[in-house]
C-alpha positions in Angstrom: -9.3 1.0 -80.1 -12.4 2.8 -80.3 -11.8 6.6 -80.6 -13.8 9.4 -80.8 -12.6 12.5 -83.1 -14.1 15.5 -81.9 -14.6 18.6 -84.1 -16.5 21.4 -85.8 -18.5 22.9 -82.7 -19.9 26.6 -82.6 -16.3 28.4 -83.3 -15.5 30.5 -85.8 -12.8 28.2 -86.4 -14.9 25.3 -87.3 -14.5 24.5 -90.9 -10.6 24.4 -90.2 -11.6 22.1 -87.1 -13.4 20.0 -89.6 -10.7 19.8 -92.0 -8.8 18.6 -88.9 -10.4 16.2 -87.6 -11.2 14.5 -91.1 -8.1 14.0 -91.6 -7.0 13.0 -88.0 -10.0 10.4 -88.5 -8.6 8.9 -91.7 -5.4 8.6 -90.2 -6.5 6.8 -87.1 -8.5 4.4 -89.3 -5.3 3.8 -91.5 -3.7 2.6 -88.4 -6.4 0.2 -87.5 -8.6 1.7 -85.2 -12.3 2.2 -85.2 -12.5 6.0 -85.3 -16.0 8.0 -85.5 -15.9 11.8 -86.5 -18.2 13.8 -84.5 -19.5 17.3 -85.1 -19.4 18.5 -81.6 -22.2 21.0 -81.9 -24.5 18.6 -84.4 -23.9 15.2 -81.8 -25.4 12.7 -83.9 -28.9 13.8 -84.6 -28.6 12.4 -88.1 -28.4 8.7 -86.6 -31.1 6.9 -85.4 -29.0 3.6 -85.0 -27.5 3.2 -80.9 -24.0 5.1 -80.8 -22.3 1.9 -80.0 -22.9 0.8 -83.8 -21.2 3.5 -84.7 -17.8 1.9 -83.6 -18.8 -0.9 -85.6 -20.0 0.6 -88.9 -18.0 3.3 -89.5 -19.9 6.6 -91.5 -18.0 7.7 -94.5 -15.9 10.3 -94.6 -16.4 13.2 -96.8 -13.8 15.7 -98.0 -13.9 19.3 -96.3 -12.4 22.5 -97.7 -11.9 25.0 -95.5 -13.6 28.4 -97.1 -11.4 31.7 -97.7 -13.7 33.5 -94.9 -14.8 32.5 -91.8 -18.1 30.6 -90.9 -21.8 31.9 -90.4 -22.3 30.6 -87.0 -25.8 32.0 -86.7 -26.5 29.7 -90.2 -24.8 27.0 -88.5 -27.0 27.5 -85.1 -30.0 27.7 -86.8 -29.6 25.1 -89.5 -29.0 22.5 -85.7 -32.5 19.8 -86.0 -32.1 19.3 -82.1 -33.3 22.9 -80.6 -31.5 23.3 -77.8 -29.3 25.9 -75.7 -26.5 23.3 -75.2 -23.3 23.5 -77.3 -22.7 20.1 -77.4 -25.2 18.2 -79.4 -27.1 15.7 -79.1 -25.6 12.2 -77.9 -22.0 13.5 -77.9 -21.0 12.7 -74.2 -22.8 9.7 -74.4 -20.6 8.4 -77.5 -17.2 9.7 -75.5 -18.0 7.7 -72.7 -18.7 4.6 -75.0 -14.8 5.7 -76.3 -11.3 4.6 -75.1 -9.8 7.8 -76.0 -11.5 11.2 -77.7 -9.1 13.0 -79.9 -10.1 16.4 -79.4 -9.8 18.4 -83.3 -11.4 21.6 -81.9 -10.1 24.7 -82.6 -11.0 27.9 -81.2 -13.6 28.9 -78.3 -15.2 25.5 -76.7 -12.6 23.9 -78.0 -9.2 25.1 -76.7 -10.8 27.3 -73.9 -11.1 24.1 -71.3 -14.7 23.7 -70.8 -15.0 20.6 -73.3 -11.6 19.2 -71.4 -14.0 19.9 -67.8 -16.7 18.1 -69.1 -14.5 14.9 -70.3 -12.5 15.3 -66.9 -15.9 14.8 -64.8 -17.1 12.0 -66.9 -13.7 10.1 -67.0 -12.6 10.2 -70.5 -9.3 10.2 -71.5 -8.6 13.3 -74.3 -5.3 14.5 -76.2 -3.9 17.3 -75.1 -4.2 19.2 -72.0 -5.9 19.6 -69.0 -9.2 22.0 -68.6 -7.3 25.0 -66.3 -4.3 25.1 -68.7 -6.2 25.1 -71.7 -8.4 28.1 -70.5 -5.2 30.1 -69.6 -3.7 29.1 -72.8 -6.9 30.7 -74.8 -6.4 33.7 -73.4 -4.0 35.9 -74.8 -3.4 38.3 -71.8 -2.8 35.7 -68.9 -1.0 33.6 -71.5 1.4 37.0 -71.7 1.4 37.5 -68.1 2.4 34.2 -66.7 4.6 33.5 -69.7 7.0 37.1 -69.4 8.9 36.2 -66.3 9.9 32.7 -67.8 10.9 34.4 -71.0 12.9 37.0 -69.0 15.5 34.3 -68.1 16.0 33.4 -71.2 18.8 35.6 -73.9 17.4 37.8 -75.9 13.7 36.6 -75.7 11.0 39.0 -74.5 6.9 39.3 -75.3 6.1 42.8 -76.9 4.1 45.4 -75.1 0.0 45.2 -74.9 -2.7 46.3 -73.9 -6.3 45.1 -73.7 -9.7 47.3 -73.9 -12.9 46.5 -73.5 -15.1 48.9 -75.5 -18.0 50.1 -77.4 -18.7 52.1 -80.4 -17.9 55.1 -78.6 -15.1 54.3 -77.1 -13.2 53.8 -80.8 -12.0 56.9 -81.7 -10.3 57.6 -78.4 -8.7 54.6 -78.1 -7.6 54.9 -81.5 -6.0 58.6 -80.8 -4.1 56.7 -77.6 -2.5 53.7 -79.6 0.6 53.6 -81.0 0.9 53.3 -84.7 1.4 50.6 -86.7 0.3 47.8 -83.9 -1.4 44.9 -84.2 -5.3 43.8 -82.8 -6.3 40.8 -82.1 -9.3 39.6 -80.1 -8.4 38.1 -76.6 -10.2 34.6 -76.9 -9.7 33.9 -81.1 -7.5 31.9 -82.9 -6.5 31.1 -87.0 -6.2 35.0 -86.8 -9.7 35.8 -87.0 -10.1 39.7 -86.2 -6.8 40.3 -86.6 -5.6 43.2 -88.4 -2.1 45.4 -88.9 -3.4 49.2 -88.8 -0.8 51.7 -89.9 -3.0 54.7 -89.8 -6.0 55.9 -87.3 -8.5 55.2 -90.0 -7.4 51.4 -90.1 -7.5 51.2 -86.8 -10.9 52.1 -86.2 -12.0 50.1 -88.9 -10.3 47.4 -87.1 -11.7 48.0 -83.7 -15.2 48.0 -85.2 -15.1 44.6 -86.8 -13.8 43.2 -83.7 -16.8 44.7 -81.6 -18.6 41.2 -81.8 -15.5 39.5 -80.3 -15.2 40.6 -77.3 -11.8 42.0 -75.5 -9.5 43.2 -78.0 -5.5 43.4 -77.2 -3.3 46.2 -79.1 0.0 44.6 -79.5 3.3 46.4 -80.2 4.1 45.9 -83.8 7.6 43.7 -84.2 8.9 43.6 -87.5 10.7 40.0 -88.3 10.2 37.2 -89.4 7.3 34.9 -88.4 8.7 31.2 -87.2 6.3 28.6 -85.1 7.6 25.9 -82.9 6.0 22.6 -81.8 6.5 20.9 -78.6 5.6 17.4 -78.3 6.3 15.6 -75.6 8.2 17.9 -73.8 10.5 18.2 -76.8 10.8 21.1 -79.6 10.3 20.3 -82.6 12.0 21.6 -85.5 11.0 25.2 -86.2 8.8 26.2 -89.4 9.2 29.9 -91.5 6.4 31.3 -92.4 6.3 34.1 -95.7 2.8 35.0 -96.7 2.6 35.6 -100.4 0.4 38.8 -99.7 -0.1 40.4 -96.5 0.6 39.1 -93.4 -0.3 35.4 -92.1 -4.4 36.0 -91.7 -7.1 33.8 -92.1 -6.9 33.3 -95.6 -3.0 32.4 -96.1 -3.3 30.0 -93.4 -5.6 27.9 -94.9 -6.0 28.5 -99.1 -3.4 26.4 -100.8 -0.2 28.1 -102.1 -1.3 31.3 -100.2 1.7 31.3 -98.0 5.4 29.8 -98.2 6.4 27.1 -95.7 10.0 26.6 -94.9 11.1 23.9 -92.3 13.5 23.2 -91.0 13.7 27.5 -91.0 16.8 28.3 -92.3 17.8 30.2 -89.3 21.4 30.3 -87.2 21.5 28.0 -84.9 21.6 30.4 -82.0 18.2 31.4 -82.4 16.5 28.0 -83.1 17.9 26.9 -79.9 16.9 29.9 -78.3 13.5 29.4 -80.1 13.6 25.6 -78.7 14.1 27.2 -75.4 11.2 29.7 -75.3 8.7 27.5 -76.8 9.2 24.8 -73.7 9.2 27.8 -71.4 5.6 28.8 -72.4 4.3 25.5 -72.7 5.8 24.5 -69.0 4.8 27.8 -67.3 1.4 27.6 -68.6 1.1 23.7 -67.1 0.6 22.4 -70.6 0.4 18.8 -71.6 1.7 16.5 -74.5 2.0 19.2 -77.2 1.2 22.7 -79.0 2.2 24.9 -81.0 4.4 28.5 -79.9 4.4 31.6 -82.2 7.6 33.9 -82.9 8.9 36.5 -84.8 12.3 36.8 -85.0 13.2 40.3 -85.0 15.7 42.3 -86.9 18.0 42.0 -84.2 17.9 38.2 -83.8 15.7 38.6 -80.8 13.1 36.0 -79.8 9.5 37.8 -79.8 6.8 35.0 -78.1 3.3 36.3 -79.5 1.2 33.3 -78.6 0.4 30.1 -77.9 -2.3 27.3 -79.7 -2.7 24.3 -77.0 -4.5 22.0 -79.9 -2.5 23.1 -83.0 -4.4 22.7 -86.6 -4.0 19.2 -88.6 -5.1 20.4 -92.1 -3.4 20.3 -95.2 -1.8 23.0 -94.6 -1.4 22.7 -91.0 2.6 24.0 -89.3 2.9 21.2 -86.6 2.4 18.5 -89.1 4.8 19.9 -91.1 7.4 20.0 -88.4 6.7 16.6 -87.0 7.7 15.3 -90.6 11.1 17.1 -90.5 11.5 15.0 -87.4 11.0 12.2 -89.5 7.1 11.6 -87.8 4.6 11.1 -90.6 1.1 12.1 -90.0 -0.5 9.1 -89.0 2.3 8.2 -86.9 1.8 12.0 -85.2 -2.0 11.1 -84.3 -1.0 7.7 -82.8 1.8 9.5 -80.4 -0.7 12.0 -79.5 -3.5 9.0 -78.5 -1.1 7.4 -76.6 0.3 10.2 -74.7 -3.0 10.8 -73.7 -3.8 7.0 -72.3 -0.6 7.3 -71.2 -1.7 10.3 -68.9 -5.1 9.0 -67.6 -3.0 5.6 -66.2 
C-alpha cells in the first residue's frame, strides 16, 4: 500500500513526533509497503520531483533523537522556505490524497486536537486513530475530565481528582497562588509529553510554575494524588496490559519520558489483580465515553489506597524508543511492526 506517515508539525511535541513517525515509517517499509515520512509543517518544499514519485522512490530515512528540552518553534517557523500562514506545508494534502491510508505520528496541538483529522475527513482520506470531534475533546484536559467522571463513578474505587482551570495573566499569579491548595499539580489544558507541567509544594514554586506556563494558554491545578503512576493501552476496544512507570529523578516530565534510562519501565506492572482489572475497566470507560476509535493510551496513579485515579488521556500515543504503548503491545505478544500494521488496518477497516 501506499502510506503516508505524518509527523513533526508546529507542536511543541515535535521532535518526539519525529522520532515517532521514523520509526512507524521503517516499520511499515519492513512490512512491504511504500511508506513516505512527511513533516507536516515543512510539506515537501525540499522536492521538486511530482509527489507521486515519492511512493516510488522512497527518501532515506535519517535517525532522530529527541532533545532533553522542548523545541524552538519560532526557529522551526522561521527556518520554513514556503512563507506562508498555513500549518500544513506545502504539498501535504495533495500527497495524502495520492495515499491509501495516512498514519497520523502527530503528537500534541494540530495533531491530536482534530483539526488535521477534519481536514482528512473532508478530503476522504482514511487516517489511524480517531475521529476529528473526539480527538478535540480528548486534547482537552477539562472536557476530557468532565465527560469522563460520571463513567468512572460506576466503576469501584475509581475516581478523577479535583481541578480547576484559570485563565490568567501576570497579575493574576500571586492570588491564584494564595487560593491553591498545596502540593498540586499544573499542567496546561491543550499540552501533552508533560510539557509545562510542574509539582509546586510551596507558593514560590507555584508561581514560578504559573509564569512559565503563561505562553500556554489555560492552565488546570490538579489535586495532588500520591501513588504510583501506571498507563494503559486500549487497542481495539481491548486493554492492554498495564505498564509502571518509576522516574529515576523527579517525577515523569519531559525529560524522563524521552532520554534513555531516565525512567524505569515495568510491564506487565506488578500490581494485584484487582486493580489491573479495575485499571482495564477505567481505561475502556474513558476511551468509550469520549467516542474514541481504534486505540490510546489512559494515565493512572494508583493511590495508596488501591484506588484508580484517571488523570488523562493521549488519543495518538508516542511510538519512540521509549514509547509505553509499544511496550505494552509487546507483553501482548504484538511486536512493533506488527502494532503499525493493526493500527493501518483498523483504520481501512473503519473508512469501508
Amino acid at each position: 500500500m501506499k502510506i503516508v506517515v505524518m509527523c513533526g508539525g508546529l507542536s511543541m511535541e515535535r521532535d518526539v513526533s519525529l522520532s515517532s513517525g521514523t520509526l512507524i515509517c521503517r516499520a511499515l517499509r519492513a512490512r512491504g509497503h511504500r511508506a513516505v515520512l512527511v513533516d507536516m509543517f515543512y510539506g515537501l518544499e525540499q522536492y521538486d520531483a511530482p509527489a507521486e514519485t515519492l511512493f516510488e522512490q522512497l527518501p532515506p530515512l535519517q535517525d532522530v533523537c529527541v532533545e532533553a528540552e522542548e523545541p524552538d518553534l519560532e526557529a522551526v517557523r522561521a527556518s520554513r522556505r514556503w512563507k506562508s500562514p498555513s500549518l500544513i506545508g506545502k504539498g501535504v494534502l495533495e500527497i495524502c490524497q495520492l495515499a491509501d491510508v495516512v498514519f497520523l505520528g502527530l503528537h500534541g496541538a494540530c495533531g491530536e486536537d482534530g483539526r488535521i483529522q477534519a481536514a482528512l475527513d473532508l478530503l476522504g482520506v482514511p487516517y489511524t486513530g480517531s475521529g476529528y470531534l473526539a480527538s478535540a475533546l480528548a486534547m482537552d484536559k477539562e472536557l476530557t475530565k468532565t465527560l469522563a467522571a460520571p463513567a468512572l463513578a460506576k466503576l469501584d474505587r475509581t475516581y478523577t481528582p479535583e481541578s480547576r482551570c484559570v485563565d490568567y495573566g501576570e497579575a493574576d499569579i500571586p492570588r491564584i497562588a494564595a487560593q491553591t491548595k498545596l502540593p498540586c499539580v499544573v499542567k496546561p489544558v491543550n499540552s501533552g509529553s508533560s510539557i509545562g507541567v510542574a509539582i509546586p509544594e510551596t507558593r514560590e514554586a507555584l508561581e514560578r510554575a504559573l509564569r512559565d506556563n503563561l505562553k500556554l494558554g489555560r492552565v488546570m491545578l490538579e489535586e495532588y494524588v500520591r501513588g504510583r503512576e501506571i498507563d494503559v493501552a486500549v487497542i481495539e476496544d481491548r486493554a492492554l496490559p498495564s505498564i509502571e512507570i518509576i522516574p529515576k529523578q523527579g517525577f515523569y516530565d519531559y525529560k524522563n519520558k524521552y532520554q534513555a534510562g531516565a525512567t524505569v519501565e515495568i510491564c506487565p506492572s506488578d500490581i494485584d489483580a484487582d486493580v489491573e482489572r479495575r485499571l482495564g475497566e477505567a481505561a475502556l470507560a474513558v476511551h468509550r465515553c469520549l467516542g474514541l476509535k481504534d486505540y490510546s493510551r489512559v494515565d493512572f496513579i494508583v493511590d495508596e489506597q488501591g484506588g484508580v485515579c484517571f488523570l488523562e488521556i493521549n488519543t495518538l500515543p508516542g511510538m519512540t524508543p521509549t514509547s509505553l504503548m509499544p511496550q505494552e503491545a509487546a507483553a501482548a505478544g504484538v511486536d512493533y511492526e506488527a502494532l503499525c500494521q493493526k493500527l493501518v488496518d483498523l483504520a481501512l477497516e473503519g473508512k469501508r
